[in-house]
C-alpha positions as CSV (number, residue, x, y, z in Angstrom):
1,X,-41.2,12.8,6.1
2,X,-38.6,10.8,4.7
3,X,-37.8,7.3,6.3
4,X,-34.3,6.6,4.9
5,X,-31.6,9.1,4.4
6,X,-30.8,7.2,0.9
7,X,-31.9,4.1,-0.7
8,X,-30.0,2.8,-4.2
9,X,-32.8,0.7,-6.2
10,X,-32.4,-1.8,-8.7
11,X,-29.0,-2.9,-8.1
12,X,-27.3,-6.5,-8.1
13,X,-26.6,-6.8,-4.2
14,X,-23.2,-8.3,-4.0
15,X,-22.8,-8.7,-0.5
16,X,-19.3,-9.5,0.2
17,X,-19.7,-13.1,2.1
18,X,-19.6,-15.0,-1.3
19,X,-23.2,-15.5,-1.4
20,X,-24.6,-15.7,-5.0
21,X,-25.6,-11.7,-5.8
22,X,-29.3,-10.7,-5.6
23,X,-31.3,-7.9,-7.2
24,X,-33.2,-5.6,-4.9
25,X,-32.7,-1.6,-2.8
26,X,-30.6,-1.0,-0.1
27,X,-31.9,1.7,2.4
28,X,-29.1,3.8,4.6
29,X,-29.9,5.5,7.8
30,X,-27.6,7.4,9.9
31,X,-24.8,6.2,8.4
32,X,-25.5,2.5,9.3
33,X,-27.6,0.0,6.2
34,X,-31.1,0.1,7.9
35,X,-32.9,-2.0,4.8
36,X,-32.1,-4.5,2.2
37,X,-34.1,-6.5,-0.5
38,X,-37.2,-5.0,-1.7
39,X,-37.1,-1.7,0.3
40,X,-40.4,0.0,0.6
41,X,-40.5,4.1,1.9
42,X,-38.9,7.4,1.1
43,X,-35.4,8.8,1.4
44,X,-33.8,12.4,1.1
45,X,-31.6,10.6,-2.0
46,X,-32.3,7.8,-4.6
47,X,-29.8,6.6,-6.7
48,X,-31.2,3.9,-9.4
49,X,-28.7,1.2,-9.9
50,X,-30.0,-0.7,-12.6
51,X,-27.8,-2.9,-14.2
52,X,-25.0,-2.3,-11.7
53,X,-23.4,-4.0,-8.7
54,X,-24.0,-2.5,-5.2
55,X,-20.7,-3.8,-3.2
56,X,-19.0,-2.8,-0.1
57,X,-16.5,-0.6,-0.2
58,X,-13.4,-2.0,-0.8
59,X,-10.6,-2.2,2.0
60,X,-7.0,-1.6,1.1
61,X,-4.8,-3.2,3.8
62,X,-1.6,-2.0,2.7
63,X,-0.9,1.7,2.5
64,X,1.3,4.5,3.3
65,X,-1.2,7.1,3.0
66,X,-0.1,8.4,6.5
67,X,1.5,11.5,5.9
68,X,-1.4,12.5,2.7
69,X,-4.0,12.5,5.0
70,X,-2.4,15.5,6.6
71,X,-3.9,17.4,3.5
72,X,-5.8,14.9,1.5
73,X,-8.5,13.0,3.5
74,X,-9.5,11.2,1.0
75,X,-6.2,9.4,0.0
76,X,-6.6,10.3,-4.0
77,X,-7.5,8.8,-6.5
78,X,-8.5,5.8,-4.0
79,X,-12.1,6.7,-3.6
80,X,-12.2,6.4,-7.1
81,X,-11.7,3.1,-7.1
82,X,-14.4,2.0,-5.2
83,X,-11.8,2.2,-1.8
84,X,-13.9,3.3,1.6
85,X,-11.1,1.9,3.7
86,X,-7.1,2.5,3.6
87,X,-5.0,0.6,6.1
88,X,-2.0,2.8,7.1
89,X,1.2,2.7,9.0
90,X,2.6,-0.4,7.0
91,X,6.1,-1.4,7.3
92,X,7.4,-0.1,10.9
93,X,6.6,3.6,9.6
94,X,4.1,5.7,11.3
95,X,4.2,9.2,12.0
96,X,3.7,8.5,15.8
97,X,4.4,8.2,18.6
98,X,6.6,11.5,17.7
99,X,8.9,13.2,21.0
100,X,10.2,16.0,19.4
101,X,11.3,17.6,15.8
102,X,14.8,16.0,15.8
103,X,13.1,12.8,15.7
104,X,10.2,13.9,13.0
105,X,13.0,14.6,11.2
106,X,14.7,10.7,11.6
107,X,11.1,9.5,10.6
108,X,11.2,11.6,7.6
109,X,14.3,10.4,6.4
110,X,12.9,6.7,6.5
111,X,9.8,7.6,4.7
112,X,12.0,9.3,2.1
113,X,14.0,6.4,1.3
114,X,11.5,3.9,2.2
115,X,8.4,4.9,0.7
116,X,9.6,7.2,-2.3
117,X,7.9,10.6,-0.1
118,X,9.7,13.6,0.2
119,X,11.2,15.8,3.1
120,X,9.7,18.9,0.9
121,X,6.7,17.7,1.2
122,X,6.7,17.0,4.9
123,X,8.1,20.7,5.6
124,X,5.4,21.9,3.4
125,X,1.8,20.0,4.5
126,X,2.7,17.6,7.4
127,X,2.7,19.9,11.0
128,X,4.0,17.2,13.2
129,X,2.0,18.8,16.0
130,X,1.1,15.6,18.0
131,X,3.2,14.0,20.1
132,X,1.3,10.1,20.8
133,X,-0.7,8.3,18.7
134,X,-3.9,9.2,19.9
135,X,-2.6,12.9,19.0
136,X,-2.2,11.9,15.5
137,X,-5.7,10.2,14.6
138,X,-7.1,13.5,16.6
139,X,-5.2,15.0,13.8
140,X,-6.4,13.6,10.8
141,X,-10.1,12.7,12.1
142,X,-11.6,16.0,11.0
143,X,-10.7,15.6,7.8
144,X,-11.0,12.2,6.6
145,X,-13.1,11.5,3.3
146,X,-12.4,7.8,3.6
147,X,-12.2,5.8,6.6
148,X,-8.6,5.0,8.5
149,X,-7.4,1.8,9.7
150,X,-4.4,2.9,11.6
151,X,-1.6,0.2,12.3
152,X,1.6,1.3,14.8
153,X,4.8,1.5,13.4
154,X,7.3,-0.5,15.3
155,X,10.3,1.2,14.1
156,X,8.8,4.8,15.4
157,X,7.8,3.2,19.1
158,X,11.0,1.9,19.3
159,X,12.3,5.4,18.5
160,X,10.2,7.6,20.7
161,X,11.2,5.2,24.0
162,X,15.0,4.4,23.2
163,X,16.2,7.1,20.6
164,X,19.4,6.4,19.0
165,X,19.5,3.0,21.1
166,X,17.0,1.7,19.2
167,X,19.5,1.0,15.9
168,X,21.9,-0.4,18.2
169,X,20.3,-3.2,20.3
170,X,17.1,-5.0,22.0
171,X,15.3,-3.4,24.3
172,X,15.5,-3.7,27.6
173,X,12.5,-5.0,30.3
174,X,11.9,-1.4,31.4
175,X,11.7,0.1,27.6
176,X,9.6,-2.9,26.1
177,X,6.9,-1.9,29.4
178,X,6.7,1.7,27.9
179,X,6.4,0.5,24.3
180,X,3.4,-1.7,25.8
181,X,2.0,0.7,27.7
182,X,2.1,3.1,24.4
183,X,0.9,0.0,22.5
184,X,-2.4,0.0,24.9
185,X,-3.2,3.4,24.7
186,X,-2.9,4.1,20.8
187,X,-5.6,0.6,20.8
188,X,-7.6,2.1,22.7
189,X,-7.4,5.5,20.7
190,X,-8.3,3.2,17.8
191,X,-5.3,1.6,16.7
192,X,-5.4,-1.1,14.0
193,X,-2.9,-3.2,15.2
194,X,1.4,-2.8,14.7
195,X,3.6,-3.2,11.4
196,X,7.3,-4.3,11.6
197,X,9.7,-4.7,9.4
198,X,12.9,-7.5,8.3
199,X,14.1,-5.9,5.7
200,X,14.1,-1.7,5.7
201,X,17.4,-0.1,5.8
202,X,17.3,4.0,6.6
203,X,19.0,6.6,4.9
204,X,22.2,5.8,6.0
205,X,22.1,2.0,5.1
206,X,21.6,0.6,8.2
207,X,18.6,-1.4,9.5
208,X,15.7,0.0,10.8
209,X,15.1,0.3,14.2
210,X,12.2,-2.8,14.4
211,X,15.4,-4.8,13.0
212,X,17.1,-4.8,16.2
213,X,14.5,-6.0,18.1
214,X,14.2,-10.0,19.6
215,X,11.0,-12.5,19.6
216,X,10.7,-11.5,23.3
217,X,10.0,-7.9,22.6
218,X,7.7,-8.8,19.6
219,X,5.3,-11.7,21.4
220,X,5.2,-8.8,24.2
221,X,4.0,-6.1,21.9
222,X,1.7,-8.6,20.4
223,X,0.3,-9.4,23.8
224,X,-0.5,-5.5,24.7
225,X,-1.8,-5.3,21.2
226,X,-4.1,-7.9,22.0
227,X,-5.4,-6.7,25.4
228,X,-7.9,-4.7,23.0
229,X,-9.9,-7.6,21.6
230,X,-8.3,-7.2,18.2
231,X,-5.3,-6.2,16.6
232,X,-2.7,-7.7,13.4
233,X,0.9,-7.7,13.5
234,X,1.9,-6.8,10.1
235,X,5.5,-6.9,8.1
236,X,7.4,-6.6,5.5
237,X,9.9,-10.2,5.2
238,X,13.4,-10.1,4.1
239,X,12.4,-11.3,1.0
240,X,15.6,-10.8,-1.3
241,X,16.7,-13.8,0.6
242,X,14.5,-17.0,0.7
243,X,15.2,-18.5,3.3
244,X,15.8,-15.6,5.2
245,X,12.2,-14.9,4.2
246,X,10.9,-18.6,5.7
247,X,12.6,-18.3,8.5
248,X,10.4,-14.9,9.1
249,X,7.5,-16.5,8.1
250,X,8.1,-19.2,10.9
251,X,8.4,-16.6,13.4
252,X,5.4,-15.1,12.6
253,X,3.9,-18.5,13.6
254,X,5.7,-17.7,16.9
255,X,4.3,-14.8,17.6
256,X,0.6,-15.3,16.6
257,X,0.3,-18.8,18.5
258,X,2.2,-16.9,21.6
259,X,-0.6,-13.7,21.4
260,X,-3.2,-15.2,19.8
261,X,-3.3,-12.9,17.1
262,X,-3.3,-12.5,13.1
263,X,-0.1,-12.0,11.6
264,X,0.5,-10.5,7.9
265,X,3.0,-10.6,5.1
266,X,3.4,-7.9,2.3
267,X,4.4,-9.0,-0.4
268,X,3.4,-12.9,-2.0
269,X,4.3,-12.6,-5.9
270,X,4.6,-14.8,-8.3
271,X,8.3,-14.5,-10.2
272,X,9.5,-16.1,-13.3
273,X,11.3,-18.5,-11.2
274,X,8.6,-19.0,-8.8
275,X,5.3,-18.7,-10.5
276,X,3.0,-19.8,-7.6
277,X,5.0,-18.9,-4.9
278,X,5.3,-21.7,-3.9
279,X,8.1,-22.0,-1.0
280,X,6.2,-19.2,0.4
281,X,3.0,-20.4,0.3
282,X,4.0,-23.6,1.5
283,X,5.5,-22.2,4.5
284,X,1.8,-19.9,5.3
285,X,0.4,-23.4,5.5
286,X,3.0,-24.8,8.0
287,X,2.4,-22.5,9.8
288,X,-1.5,-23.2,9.8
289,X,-1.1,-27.0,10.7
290,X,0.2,-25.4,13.8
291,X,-2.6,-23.6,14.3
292,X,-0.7,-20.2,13.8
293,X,-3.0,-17.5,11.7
294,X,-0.1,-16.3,9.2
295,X,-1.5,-14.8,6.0
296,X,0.1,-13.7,2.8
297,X,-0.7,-10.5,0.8
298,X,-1.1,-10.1,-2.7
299,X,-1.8,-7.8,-5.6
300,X,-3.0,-8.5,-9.0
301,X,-0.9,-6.5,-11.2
302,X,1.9,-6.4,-12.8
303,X,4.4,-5.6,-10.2
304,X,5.5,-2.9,-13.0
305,X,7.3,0.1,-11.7
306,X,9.0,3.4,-13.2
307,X,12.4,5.0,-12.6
308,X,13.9,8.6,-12.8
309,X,17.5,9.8,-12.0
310,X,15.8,12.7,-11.2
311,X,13.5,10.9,-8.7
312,X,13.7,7.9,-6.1
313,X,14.4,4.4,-7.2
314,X,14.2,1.4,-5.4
315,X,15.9,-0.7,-8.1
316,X,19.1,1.3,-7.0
317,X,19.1,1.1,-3.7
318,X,21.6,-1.8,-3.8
319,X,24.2,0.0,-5.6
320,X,26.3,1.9,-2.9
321,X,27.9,4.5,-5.9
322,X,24.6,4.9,-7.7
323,X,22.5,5.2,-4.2
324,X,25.1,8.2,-3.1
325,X,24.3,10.0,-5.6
326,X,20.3,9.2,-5.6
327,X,20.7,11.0,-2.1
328,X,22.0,14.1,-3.1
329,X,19.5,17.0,-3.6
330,X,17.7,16.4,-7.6
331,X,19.7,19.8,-8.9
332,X,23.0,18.0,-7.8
333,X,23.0,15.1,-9.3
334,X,23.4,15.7,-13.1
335,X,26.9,17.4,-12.1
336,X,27.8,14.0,-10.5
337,X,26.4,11.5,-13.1
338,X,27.6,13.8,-16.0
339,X,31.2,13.6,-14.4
340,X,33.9,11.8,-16.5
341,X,35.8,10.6,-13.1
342,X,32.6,9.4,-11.5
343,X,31.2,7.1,-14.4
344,X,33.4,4.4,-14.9
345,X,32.8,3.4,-11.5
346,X,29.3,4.0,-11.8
347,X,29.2,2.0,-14.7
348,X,31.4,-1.3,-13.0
349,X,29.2,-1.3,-10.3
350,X,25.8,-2.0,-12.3
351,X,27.2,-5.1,-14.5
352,X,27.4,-6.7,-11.1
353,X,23.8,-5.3,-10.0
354,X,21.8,-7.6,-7.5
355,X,18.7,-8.4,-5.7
356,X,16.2,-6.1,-6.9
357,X,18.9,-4.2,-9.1
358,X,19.2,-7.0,-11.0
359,X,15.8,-6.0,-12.7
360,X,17.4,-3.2,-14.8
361,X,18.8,-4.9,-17.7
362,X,15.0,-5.5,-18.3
363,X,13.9,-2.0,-18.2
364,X,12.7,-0.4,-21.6
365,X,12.3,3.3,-22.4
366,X,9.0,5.8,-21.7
367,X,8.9,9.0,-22.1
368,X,11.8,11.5,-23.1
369,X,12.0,15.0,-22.9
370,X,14.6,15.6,-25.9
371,X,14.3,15.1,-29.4
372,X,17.3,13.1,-29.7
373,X,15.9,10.6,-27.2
374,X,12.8,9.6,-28.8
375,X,14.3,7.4,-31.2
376,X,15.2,4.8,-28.2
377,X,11.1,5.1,-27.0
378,X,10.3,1.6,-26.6
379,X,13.4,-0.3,-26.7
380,X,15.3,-2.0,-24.4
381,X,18.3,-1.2,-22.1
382,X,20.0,-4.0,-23.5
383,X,18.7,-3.8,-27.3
384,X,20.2,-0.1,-27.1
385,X,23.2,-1.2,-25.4
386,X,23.9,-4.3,-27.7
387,X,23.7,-2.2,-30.8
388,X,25.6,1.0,-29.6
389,X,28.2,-1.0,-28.5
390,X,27.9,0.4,-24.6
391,X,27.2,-0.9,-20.9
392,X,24.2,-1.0,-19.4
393,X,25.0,2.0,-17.1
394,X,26.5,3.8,-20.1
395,X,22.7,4.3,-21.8
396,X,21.2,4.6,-18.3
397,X,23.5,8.1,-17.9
398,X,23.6,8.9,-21.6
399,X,19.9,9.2,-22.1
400,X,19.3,10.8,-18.9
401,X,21.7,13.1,-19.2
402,X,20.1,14.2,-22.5
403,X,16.9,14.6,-20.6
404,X,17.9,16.4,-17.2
405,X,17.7,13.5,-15.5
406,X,14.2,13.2,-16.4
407,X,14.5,10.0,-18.8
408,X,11.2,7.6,-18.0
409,X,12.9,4.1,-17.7
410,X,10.1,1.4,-17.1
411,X,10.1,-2.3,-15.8
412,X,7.5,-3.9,-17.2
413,X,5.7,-7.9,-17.3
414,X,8.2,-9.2,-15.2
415,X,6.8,-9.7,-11.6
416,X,3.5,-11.0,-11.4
417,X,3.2,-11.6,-15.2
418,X,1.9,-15.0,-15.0
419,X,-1.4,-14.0,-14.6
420,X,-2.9,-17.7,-14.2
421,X,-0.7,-18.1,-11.1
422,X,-1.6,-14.8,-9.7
423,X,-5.7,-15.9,-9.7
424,X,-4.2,-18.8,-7.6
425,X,-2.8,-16.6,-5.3
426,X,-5.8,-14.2,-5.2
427,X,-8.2,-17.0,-4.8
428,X,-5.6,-19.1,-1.7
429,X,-7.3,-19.0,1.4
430,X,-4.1,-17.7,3.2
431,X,-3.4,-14.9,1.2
432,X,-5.4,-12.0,1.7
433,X,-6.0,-9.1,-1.7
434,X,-4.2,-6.2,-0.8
435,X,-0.6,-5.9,-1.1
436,X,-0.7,-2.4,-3.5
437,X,1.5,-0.1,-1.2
438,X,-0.5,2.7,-2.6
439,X,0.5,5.9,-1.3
440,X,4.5,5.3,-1.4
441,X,7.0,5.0,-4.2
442,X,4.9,7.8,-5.6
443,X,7.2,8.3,-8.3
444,X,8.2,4.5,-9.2
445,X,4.8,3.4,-9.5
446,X,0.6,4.2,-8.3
447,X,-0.4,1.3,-6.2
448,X,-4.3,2.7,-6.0
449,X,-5.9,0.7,-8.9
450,X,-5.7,-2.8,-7.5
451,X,-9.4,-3.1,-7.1
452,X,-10.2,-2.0,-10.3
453,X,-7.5,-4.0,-12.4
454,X,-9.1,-7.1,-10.2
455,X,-12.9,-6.7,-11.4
456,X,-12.1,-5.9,-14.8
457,X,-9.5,-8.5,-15.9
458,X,-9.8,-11.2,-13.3
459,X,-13.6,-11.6,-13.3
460,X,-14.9,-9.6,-16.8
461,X,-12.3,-9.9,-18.9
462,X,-11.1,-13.4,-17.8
463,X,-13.3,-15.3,-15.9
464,X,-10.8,-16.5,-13.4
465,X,-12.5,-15.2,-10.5
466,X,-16.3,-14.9,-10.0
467,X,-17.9,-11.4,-9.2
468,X,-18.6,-12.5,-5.6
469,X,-15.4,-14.0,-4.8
470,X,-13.4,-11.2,-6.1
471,X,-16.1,-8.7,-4.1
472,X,-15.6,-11.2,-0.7
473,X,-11.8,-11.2,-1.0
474,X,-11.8,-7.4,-0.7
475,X,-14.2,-6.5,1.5
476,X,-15.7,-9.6,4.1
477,X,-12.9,-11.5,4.5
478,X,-10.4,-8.5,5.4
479,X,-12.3,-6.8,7.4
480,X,-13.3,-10.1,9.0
481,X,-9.6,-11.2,9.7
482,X,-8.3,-7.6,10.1
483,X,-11.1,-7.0,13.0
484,X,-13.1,-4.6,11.0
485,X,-16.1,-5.9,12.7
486,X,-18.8,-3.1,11.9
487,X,-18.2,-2.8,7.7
488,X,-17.4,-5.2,5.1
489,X,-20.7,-6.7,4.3
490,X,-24.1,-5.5,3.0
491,X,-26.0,-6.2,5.8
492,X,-28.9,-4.5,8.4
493,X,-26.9,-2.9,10.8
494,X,-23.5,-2.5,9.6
495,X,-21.6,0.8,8.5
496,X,-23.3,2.3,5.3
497,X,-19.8,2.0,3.1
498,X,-20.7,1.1,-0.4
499,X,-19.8,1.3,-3.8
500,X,-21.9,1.3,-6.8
501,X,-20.7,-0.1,-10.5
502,X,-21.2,-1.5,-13.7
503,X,-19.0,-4.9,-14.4
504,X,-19.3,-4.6,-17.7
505,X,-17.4,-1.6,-17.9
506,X,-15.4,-0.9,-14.7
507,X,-11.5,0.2,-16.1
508,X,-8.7,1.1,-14.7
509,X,-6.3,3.5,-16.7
510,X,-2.9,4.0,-17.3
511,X,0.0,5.6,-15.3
512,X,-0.4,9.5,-15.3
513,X,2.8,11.3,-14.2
514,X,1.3,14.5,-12.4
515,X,2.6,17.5,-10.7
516,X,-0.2,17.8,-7.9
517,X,1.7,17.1,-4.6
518,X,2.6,19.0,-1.8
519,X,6.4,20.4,-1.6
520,X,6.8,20.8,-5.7
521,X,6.8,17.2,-6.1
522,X,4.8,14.5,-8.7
523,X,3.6,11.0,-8.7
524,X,2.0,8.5,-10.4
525,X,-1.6,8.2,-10.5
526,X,-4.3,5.6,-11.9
527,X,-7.8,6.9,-12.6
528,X,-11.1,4.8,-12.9
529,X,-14.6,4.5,-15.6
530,X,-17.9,2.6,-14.7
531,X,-17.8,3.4,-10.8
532,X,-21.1,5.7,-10.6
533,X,-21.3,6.5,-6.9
534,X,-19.1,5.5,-3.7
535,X,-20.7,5.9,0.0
536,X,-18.2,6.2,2.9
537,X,-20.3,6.0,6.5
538,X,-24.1,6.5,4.1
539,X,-22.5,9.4,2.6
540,X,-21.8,10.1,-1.2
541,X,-17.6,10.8,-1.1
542,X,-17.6,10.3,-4.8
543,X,-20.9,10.1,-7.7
544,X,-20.5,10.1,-11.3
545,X,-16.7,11.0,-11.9
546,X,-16.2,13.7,-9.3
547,X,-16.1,14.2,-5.5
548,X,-18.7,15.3,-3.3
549,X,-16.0,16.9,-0.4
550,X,-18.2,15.7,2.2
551,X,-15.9,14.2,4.8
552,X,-17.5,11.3,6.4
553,X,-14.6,9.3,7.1
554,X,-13.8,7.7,10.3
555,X,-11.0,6.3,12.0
556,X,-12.0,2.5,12.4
């Protein structure tokens, strides 16, 4: 009779505390890593991982995976990428606490203008039959491929207790009681922890609903949160504004020393005018000489992203004449960008373009669909414009136009270029990997990929970051800070998650544009080479290119 359910021989044993790697077997058992070293015995399964590197999973902290899950429990392509745990609910958006279909339907709008994911695909593959948030993980446990690290969304709790109120004003001593008392029992359902937001604005414009709430209301959330042993506050900072931004990161410190919790920024990137950060990062470690825990994401890549007139785009969000006509339905909006009475405006209001607007004059050209168009592939915005004698907006709207709207427009080597200053801000001890917002702004961008893009270039390729530091910062020290107590390490005991690869050729590719969502709609996907099997909870989820649809996920 066997002893072990599966043992992986041979392999480099990297296991996620730092420690300098060691060859030898690791032996699963019920889910849990029952051997390690040189394992003696039989299992059901061996896989021989000579000449590869036998990791944890990797943990992605910063998702939006919430509403995929409803249909896709294994959060594609993440598994692929050596990813055994998503963290969802980022940003003030989850999909509960829910009261009723009018206010699905409120939620739905944010996630369509926030996160890039559409109402067509909600009507099509998201039920919305749960009410709390224990109703929601009882949802999506039964089919989960990957494990689920569920964070509360303080814009919806604030929505399901005070409705429409909840855009207006603070809450009042009565409200914040239910929100705690909802905080408590989503914990102890299995709750991550709560995300807020400082910077989120809805479909109409106006603030999200965590917006309007005061440092009272948060340091009491925090508290309830805490009454479970664990728990992070997470958020997104007003970052178009700097000091706007520090003055978040400052209350952050006011809330973690007042809870005694964890707090977490999304995102810390390095920009051509600040390389490393370094306001930011300065501020994280103010707020640690105060003995506040404040911690910074980031993200290795390029912060490259894609845009579509046919699609969403965040780079127009802050043009009021450009965003009205973003919101219309896609077969509407050639009529209105195509009309003569409508473009001169249009075209005014983007030589004054802002904040992250101001981005597009750097955009170049991807794919086209007509002939005529193929000439610009390549080019700049402002080459074209300079030698044709037009606006920037003019070659926007001529060229998609020509294309149905369907002119790829990309932003490339901008954010996050400096690559030297981004392995600083991987390897800062205040900054946690994991800022990829994978899952959202499905159509701009594929934030799954992080992982991959980190091994290949950052420790092969480069040599900036050693195998087990890059393997630590994505798996022990998250799931240490982020109270994922029982996975994160190789070590006896300890969920079985694991991931099996070879260094020397672990890739990451390039942006696909695929038609495989829910509700007619596409994204943006990253697949992976030289990742040979992935184990979520001492079961195979993913082996040799292709999934195993066994669905031992949990919600953790």
């Amino acid at each position: 009779m066997a002893q072990y359910d599966l043992i992986i021989r041979n392999g480099l044993l990297v296991d996620g505390t730092g420690s300098t790697p060691q060859t030898g077997d690791l032996a699963i058992t019920n889910g849990k890593i029952a051997a390690m070293g040189q394992v003696s015995g039989e299992a059901k399964h061996e896989l021989d991982a000579k000449g590869q590197a036998v990791a944890p999973g990797f943990i992605d902290i910063h998702t939006h995976f919430d509403p995929q899950l409803c249909w896709d429990g294994y959060a594609t392509p993440s598994i692929e990428h050596g990813i055994t745990t998503v963290v969802t609910g980022n940003c003030s958006l989850s999909l509960a606490p829910i009261r009723n279909r009018k206010a699905a339907d409120k939620i739905v709008s944010m996630f369509g203008v926030i996160e890039d994911i559409k109402k067509r695909t909600f009507d099509e593959a998201v039920p919305f039959n749960w009410e709390s948030f224990p109703d929601y993980l009882d949802h999506i446990r039964p089919k989960l491929g990957i494990n689920v690290g569920a964070l509360i969304g303080h814009s919806a709790l604030r929505l399901y207790v005070m409705g429409a109120a909840s855009q207006e004003r603070a809450a009042t001593a009565e409200e914040l009681a239910q929100m705690c008392a909802l905080v408590e029992e989503a914990m102890a359902a299995g709750a991550l922890g709560i995300s807020s937001s400082y910077v989120d604005m809805d479909e109409n414009g106006d603030p999200v609903p965590s917006q309007y709430a005061d440092l009272d209301e948060k340091i009491g959330l925090a508290k309830a949160m805490a009454k479970s042993g664990r728990g992070m506050w997470q958020i997104v900072p007003f970052f178009p504004d700097l000091q706007r931004e520090l003055e978040n990161i400052a209350e952050l410190g006011d809330i973690s020393l007042a809870a005694g919790i964890p707090c977490s920024l999304q995102p810390v990137l390095s920009s051509p005018t600040s390389p490393n950060a370094e306001e930011i990062m300065a501020a994280l470690e103010q707020q640690r000489d105060r003995g506040a825990r404040v911690y910074g994401q980031v993200m290795p890549r390029c912060f490259d992203m894609n845009m579509r007139l046919s699609e969403t785009s965040m780079l127009l969000f802050s043009l009021p004449k450009w965003k009205a006509i973003m919101d219309k339905p896609a077969e509407e909006r050639k009529a209105h960008f195509g009309d003569p009475a409508q473009r001169e405006a249009l075209v005014s209001e983007m030589k004054n373009a802002q904040g992250m607007s101001g981005a597009l004059p750097f955009l170049t050209v991807g794919t086209v669909v007509s002939d005529a168009n193929k000439v610009y592939q390549g080019r700049s915005l402002m080459e074209i414009a300079q030698a044709e004698g037009k606006e920037l907006g003019e070659v926007i709207l001529d060229l998609s136009l020509a294309d149905n709207l369907d002119t790829e427009f990309q932003l490339k080597n901008v954010i996050n270029a400096d690559k030297e200053a981004v392995a600083r801000l991987i390897d800062h001890p205040l900054c946690h990997f994991g800022a990829s917002d994978a899952g959202a702004h499905i159509t701009q961008f594929c934030g799954t990929g992080d992982t991959t893009h980190l091994l290949e270039h950052y420790v092969r390729e480069t040599g900036q970051i050693t195998l087990e530091r890059a393997v630590h910062r994505m798996t022990g020290e998250v799931a240490k800070d982020w109270g994922l107590n029982d996975r994160g390490r190789l070590e006896v005991g300890l969920a079985a998650d694991v991931v099996v690869f070879d260094p020397a050729s672990v890739t990451v590719g390039q942006e696909e544009f695929v038609d495989d969502f829910p509700g007619e709609a596409r994204r943006y996907v990253r697949r992976s080479g030289g990742y040979s099997a992935v184990v979520v909870n001492g079961s195979v989820a993913y082996q040799d290119g292709a999934y195993t649809d066994v669905l031992a996920g949990q919600v953790v």
